[in-house]
Backbone as numpy.savetxt, mean C-alpha at the origin, in Angstrom:
# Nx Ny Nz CAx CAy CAz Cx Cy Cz
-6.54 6.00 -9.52 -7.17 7.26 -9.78 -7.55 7.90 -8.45
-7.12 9.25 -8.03 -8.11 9.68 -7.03 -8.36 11.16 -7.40
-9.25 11.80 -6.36 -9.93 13.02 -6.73 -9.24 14.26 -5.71
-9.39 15.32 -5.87 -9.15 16.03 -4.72 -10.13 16.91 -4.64
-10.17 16.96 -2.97 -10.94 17.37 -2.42 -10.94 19.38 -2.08
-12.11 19.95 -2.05 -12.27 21.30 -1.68 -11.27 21.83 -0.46
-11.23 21.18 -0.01 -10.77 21.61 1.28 -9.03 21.36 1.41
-8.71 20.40 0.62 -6.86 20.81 0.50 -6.59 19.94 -1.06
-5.37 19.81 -0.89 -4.65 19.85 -2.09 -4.03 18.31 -2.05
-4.48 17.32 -1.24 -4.08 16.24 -1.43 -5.02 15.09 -1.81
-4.63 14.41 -3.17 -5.20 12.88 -3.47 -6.11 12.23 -2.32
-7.47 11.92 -2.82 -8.03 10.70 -1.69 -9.01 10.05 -2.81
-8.90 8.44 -2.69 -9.28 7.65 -3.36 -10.63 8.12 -3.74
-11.04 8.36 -5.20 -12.59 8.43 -5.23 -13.78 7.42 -4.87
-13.87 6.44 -4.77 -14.94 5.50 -4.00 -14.08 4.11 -3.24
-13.61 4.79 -2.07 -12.84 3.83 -1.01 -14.08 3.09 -0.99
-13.61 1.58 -0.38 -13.97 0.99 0.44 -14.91 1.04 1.57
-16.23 1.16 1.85 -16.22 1.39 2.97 -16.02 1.18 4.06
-15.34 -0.27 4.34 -14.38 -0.24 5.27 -13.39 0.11 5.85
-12.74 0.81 4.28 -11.77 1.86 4.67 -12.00 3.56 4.99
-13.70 3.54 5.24 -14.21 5.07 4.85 -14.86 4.90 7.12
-14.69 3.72 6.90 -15.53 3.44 8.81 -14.23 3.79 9.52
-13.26 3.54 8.85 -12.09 3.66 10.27 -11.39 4.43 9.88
-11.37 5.63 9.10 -11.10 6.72 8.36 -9.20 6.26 8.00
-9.53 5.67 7.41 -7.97 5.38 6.79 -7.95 6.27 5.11
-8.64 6.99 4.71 -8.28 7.77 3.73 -7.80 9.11 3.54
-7.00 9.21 5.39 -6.64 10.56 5.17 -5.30 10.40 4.39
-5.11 11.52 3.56 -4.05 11.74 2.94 -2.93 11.28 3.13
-1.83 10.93 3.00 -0.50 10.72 3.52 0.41 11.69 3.21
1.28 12.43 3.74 2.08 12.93 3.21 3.12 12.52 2.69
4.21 13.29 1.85 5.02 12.56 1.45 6.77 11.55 2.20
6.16 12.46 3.57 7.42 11.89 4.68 6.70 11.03 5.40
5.32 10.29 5.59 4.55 9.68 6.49 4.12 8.57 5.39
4.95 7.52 5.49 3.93 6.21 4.70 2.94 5.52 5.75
1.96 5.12 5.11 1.10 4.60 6.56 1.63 3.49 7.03
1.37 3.34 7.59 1.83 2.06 8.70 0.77 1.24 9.12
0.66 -0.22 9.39 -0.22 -0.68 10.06 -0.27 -0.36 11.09
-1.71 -0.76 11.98 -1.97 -0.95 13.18 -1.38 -2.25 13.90
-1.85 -2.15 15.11 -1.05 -3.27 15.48 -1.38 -4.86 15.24
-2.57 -4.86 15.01 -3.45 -5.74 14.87 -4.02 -5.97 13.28
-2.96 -4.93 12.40 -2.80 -5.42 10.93 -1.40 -5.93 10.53
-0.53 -5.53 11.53 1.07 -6.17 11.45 1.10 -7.39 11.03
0.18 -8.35 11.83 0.29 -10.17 11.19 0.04 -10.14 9.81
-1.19 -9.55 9.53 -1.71 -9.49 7.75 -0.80 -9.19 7.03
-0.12 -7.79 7.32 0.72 -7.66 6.22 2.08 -8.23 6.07
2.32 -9.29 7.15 3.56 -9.89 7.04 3.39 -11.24 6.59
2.47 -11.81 6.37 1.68 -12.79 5.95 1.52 -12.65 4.69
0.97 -11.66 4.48 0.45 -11.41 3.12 1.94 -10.91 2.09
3.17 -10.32 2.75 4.37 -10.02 1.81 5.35 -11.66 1.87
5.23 -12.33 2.75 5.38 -13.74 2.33 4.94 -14.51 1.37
3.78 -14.13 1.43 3.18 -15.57 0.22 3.36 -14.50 -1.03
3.45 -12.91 -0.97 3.68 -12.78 -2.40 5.15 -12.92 -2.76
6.23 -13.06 -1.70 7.54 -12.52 -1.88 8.19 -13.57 -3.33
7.46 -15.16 -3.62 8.13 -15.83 -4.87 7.79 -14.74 -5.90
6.67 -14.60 -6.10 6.52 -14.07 -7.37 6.86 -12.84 -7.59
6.53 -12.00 -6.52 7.16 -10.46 -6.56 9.03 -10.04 -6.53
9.25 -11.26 -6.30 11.61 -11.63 -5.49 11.43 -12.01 -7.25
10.78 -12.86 -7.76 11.13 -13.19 -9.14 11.33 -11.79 -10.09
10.18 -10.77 -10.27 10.09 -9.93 -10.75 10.98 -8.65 -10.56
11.51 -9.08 -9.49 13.24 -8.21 -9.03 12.66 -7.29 -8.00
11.43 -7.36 -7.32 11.11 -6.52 -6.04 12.12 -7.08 -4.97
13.10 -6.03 -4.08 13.45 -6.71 -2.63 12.53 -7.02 -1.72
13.20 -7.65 -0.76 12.60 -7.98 0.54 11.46 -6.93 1.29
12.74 -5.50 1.10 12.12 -4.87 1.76 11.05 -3.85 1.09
10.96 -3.60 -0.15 10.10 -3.30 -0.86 9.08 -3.94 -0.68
8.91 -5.36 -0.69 7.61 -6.03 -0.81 7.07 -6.02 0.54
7.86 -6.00 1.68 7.58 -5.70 3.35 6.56 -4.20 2.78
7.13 -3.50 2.56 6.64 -2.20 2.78 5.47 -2.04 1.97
5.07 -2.30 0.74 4.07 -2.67 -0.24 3.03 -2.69 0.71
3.31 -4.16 1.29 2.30 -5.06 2.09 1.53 -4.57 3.26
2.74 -3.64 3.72 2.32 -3.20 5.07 1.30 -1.75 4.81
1.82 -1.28 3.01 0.64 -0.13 2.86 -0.21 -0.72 2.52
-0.64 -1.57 1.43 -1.75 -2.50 1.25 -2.91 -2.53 2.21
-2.03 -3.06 3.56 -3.27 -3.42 4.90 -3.78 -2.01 5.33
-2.29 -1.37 5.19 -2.75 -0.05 6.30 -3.67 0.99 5.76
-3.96 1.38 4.31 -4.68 1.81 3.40 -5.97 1.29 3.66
-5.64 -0.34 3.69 -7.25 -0.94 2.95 -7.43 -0.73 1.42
-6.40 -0.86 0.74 -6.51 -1.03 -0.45 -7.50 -2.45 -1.27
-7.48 -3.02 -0.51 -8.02 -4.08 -1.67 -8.27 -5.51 -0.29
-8.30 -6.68 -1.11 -8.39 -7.93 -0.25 -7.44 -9.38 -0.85
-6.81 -9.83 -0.36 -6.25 -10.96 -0.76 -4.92 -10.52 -2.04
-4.52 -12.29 -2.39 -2.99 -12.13 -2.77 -3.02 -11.52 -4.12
-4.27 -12.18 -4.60 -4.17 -11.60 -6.12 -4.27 -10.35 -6.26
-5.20 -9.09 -5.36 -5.23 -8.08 -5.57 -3.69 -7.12 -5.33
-3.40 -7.66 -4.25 -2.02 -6.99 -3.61 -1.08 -7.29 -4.70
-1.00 -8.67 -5.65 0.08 -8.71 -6.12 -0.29 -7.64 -7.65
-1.31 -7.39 -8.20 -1.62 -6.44 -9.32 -1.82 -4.90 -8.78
-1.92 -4.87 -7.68 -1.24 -3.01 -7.10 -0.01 -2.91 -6.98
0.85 -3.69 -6.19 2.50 -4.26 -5.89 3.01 -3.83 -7.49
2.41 -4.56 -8.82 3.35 -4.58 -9.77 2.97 -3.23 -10.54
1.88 -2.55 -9.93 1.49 -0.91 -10.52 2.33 -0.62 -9.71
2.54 -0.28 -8.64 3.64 0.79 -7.54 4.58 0.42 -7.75
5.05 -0.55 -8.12 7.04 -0.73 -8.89 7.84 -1.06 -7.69
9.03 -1.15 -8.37 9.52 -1.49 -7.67 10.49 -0.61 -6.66
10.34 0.86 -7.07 10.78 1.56 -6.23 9.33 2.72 -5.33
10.01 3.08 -4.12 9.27 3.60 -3.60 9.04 4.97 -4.09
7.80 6.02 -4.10 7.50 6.75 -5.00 8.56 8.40 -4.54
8.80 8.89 -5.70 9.84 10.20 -4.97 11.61 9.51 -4.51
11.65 8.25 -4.95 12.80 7.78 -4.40 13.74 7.55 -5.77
14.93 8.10 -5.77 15.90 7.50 -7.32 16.48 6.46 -6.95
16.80 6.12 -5.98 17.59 4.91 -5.60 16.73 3.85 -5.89
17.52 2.30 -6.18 17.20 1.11 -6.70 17.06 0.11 -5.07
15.69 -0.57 -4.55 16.09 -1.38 -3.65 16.20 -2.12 -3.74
């Protein structure tokens, strides 16, 4: 769910994190800019698309889908740990959003 704000026309989570509200990771994304980690979230999210890749490779996500998941996961600040990432992962699907192609 998110809300939008007075001031433009793009989605931002209605009660982030405030960890994700201290290092202002809730600006908008556009639709050509997926976030990216920092450099110093790169290990997490490659860590973290490993240990989900059995169960998410079972459910027919690719490699690189679940790379990319992972790496928005951290870079967002969506949530904490495997269980959460793997019940957002299986809401966001298995394709990337705006995309027809199958990865």
């Amino acid at each position: 769910m998110s809300i939008e704000m007075p001031d433009d026309d793009l989605p931002r989570e209605p009660d982030p994190p405030a960890r994700a509200t201290d290092v202002d990771k809730q600006d908008p994304a556009t639709p050509d800019s997926i976030p990216e980690p920092e450099a110093s979230e790169v290990e997490s999210a490659r860590l973290l698309a490993n240990q989900a890749r059995p169960e998410l490779g079972a459910a027919g996500f690719s490699d690189q889908r679940i790379d990319e998941l992972a790496s928005e996961f951290i870079a967002r600040d969506i949530g904490e740990g495997l269980e959460e990432f793997l019940r957002w992962a299986q809401a966001e699907g298995q394709l990337p959003q705006g995309s027809g192609e199958i990865l």
